[in-house]
N, C-alpha and C positions, 0 to 999 in steps of 0.2 A: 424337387426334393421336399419328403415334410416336413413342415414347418416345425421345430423344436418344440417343448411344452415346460416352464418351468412346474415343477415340481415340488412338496413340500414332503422336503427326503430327512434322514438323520443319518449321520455318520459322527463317529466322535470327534472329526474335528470343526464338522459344522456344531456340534454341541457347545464344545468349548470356545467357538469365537463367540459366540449366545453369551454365554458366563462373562467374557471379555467384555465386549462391548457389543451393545445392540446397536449401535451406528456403522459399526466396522460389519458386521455381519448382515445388517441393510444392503451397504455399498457392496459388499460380495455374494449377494446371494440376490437379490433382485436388482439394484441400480442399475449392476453389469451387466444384467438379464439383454442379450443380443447385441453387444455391444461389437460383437463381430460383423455384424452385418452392414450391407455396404453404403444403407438409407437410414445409419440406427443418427440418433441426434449428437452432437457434439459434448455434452454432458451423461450421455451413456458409455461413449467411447472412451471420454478420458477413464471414465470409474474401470472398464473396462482392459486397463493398460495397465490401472494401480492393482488389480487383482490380480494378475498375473507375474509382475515383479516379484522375485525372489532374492532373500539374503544370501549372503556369500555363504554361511553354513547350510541354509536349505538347497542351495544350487549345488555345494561339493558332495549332498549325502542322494542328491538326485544320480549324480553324477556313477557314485558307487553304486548304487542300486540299480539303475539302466545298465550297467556293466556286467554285475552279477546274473540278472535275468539273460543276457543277449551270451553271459558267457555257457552259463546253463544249458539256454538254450542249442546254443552250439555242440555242446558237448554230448544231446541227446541226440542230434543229425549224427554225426562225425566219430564221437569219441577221443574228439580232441581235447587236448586240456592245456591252456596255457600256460609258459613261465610269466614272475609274476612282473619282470621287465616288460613282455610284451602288455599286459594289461596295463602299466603304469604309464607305455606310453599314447593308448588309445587314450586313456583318462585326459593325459598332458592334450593332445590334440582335441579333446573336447573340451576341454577348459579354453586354452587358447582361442577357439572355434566362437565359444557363445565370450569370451571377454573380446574380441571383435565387436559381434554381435549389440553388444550391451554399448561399445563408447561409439560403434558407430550409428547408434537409434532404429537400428533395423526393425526393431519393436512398433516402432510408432506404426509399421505396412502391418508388422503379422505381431499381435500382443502373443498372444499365447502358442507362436512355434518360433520364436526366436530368446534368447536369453535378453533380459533386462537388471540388472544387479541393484539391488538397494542401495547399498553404499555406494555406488556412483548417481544412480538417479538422484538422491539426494548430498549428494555430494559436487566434487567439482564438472561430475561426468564423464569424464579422462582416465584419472590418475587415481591411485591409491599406495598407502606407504608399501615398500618392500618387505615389511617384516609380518605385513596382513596378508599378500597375495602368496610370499612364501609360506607361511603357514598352512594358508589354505590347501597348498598344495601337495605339503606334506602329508595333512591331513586324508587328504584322495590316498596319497601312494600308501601309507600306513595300512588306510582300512582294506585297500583290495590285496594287499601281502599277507593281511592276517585271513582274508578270504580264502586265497591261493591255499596257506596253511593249513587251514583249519584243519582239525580233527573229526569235527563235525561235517564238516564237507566232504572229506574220504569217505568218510561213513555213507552220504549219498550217492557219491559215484559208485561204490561198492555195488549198490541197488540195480536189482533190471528196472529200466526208465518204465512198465508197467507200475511199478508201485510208486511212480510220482504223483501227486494228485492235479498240484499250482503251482506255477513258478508267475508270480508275482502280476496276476491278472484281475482287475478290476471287475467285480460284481457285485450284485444285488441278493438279497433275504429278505425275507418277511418276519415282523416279529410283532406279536400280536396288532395286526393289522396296518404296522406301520412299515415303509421300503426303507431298509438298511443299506447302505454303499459300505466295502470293504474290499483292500485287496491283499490277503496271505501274501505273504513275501515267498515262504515257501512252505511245501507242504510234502509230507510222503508218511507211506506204513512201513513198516519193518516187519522183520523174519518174523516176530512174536503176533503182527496184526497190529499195532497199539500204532494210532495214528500222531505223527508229530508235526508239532505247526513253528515253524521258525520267525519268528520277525529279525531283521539283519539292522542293527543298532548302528549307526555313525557317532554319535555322539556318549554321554556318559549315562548309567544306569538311573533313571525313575521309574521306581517299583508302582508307585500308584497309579499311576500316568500309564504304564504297560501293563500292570495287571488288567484294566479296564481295556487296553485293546485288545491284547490275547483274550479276556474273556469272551468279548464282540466276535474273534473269532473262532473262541469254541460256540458259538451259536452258531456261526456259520456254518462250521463243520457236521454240527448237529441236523441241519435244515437242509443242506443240500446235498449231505453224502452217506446221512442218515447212522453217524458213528455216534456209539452208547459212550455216556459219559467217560465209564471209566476203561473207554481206550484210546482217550486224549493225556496226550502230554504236551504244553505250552514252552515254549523257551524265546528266551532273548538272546543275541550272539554279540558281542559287543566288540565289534571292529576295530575300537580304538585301544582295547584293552585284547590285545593277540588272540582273538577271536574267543572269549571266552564265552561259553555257554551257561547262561543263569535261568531256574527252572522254577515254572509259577506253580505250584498245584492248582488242579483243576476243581472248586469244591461248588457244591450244589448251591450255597447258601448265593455264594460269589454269582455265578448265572441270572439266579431270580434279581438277585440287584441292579446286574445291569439291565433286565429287562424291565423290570420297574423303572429305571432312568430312563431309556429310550421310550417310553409311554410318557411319563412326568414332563421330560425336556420336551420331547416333539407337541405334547399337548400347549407347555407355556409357549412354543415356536409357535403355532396356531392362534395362539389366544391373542398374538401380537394384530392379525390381520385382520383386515378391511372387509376382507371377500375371502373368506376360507374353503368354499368351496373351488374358487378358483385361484389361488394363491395370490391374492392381490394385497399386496404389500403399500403404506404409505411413509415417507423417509422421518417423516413429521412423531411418527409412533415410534419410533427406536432412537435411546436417547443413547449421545455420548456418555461413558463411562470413563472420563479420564483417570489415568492412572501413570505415572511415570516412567513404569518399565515399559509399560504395554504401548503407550503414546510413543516412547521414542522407538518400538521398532515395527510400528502400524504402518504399514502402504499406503493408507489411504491420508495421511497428516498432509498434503497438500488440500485437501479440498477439504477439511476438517474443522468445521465451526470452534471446538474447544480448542482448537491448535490458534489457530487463525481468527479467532475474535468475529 
């Protein structure tokens, strides 16, 4: 097989762990670099373990989101379309599944295809109160009812599955000379042509924080399906709020900025390294950024010189 290549890529969330901390984004973007492998060193592995842990709210919004795609998808085989019991209890059975997973350290053999929970790694390991895991759980059944619901979802199915574009699949763009990762949650044209991009929200509405990724994905959409500005329409669906649909305009000004960012940011990512031609990174160049919100729900605060002294 061949050998992997790190890469010096931008995606808005590798941007933002850069803004966060350049120690955290060391640890996940090169420390961890192979830490899969079965000869990688014991100080690669652990970093390794820590990038892959997820918080209990990143895990329940994985959760919906693998749900929504696998249900999609289903639905363009078959034409089936589930009640919203039956999804809640696929949900329940994958919660269940990875909180096994997580107290029994399944993670320690497979980091990144078995569930690891923040709040137990750093916790007792075991146990957590009942009015957190019930939450959580609600939280899953909530957003895939307001999915099942939606108004915006009839609208899809209405559709011949021709006019789908993506249903929530990981790829690459180019933007002025730099590779982009993004993956459309969902995507389709309608009767009029006018291309709509949906991202599927778990959590509550940040218009800044979204407008910057829907823009990233009207670049997409630009770049590889070769749709004219103005027959994009951007929207957020907000699962936790009965599916409601909030719509970004699309405006030119908006575009050129974030592609002036993805230049600016990937250039200072660069400016960090050793070997820029080959992306060689040193841990020694990226300093911790302590901060209080960000330290307490950072992955990597075991192995953390500002944590840890």
């Amino acid at each position: 097989m061949k050998k992997l290549v790190n890469e010096l890529t931008w995606s808005v969330s590798r941007a933002q762990l850069f803004q966060t901390c350049q120690r955290a984004y060391y640890y996940n973007y090169y420390g961890a670099w192979g830490g899969w492998e079965d000869d990688t060193t014991p100080e690669t592995r652990k970093l390794y373990i820590l990038k892959n842990i997820k918080p209990l709210a990143m895990w329940a919004g994985s959760i919906v989101h693998s749900l929504i795609k696998d249900t999609l998808d289903e639905f363009a085989r078959s034409g089936r379309w589930p009640e919203t019991a039956a999804l809640q209890e696929q949900a329940r059975n994958r919660m269940n599944a990875g909180w096994k997973e997580s107290i029994g350290r399944e993670w320690e053999k497979y980091p990144s295809r078995r569930t690891n929970l923040f709040e137990l790694y750093y916790g007792n390991g075991k146990t957590l109160p009942a009015e957190t895991t019930n939450a959580i759980r609600e939280r899953v059944f909530t957003c895939l009812e307001s999915f099942v619901m939606s108004p915006t979802v009839r609208e899809i199915l209405a559709l011949p599955y021709s006019s789908w574009k993506t249903n929530d699949v990981l790829d690459t763009f180019m933007s002025n000379d730099v590779k982009v990762w993004c993956a459309l949650d969902f995507a389709y044209i309608d009767a009029d042509g006018i291309c709509h991009i949906l991202d599927w929200k778990t959590g509550v509405e940040n218009r800044s924080t979204l407008r910057q990724q829907l823009a990233c994905y009207a670049l997409y959409a630009m770049s590889k399906w070769s749709v004219p500005l103005d027959k994009l329409n951007l929207h957020g669906v907000f699962l936790l709020d009965g599916g409601r649909k909030s719509s970004y305009p699309v405006k030119p000004e908006l575009l050129v900025s974030v592609q002036d960012q993805i230049v600016t940011s990937s250039q200072a990512m660069r400016a960090k390294l050793r070997d820029p031609e080959k992306n060689v990174a040193a841990e020694e160049d990226f300093p911790c950024m302590p901060s209080e919100y960000a330290c307490g729900q950072c992955s990597f605060r075991e192995v953390c010189p500002a944590i840890n002294g």
